[in-house]
N, C-alpha and C positions, 0 to 999 in steps of 0.2 A: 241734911236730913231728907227723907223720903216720905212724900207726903203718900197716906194711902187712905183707900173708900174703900166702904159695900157698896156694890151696886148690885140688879139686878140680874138674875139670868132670867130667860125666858128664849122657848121653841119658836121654830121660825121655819115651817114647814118641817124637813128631817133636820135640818139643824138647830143648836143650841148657842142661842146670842148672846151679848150682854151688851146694856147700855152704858156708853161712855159721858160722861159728864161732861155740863155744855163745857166749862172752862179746860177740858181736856179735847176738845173734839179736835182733829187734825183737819188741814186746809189741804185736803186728799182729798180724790173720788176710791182709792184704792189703799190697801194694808199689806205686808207679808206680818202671815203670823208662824212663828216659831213655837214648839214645845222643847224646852230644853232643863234638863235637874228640878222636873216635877216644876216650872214657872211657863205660864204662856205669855210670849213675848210680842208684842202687836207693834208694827212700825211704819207707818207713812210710805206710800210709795210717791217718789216725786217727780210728778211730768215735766218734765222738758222737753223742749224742740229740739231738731237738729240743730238749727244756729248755733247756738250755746256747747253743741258736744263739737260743730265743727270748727268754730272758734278756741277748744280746747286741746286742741290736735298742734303737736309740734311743728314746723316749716318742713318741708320736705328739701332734701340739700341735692335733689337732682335737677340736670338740665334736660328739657322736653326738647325735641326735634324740632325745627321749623315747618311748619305745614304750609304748602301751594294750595292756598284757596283764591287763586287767582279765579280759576272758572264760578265761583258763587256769587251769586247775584248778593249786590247789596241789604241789607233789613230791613231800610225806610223802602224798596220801590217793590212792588209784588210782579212775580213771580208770571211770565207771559207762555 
């Protein structure tokens, strides 16, 4: 079953808001909203980091060339 409210509308400069109820409120700073068959659809947008998208990436099944980094100076000793 689908629970539903009244709430509010109310202007908000040219736009028109409405208040979301604290036990509905999303752990978003951001929403996409949809108009679709006369229902507007409001849905969390969910931040991630890279880590997490790069971690979700399949292994790549090529082999990289060997690189001559013979001439680079080491990382611990700076650079003269």
């Amino acid at each position: 079953m689908r629970e539903e409210r009244r709430v509010n509308l109310f202007r908000n400069g040219r736009n028109q808001a409405l208040r979301i109820p604290r036990e509905w409120e999303f752990d978003a700073d951001e929403a996409l909203v949809r108009f679709e068959d006369g229902v507007l659809i409001v849905r969390p947008v969910q931040r991630t980091g890279l880590l997490p998208w790069l971690a979700s990436l399949e292994p790549l099944d090529v082999s990289f060339p060997d690189v001559d980094d013979s001439d680079l100076a080491p990382l611990d000793e700076p650079e003269v």
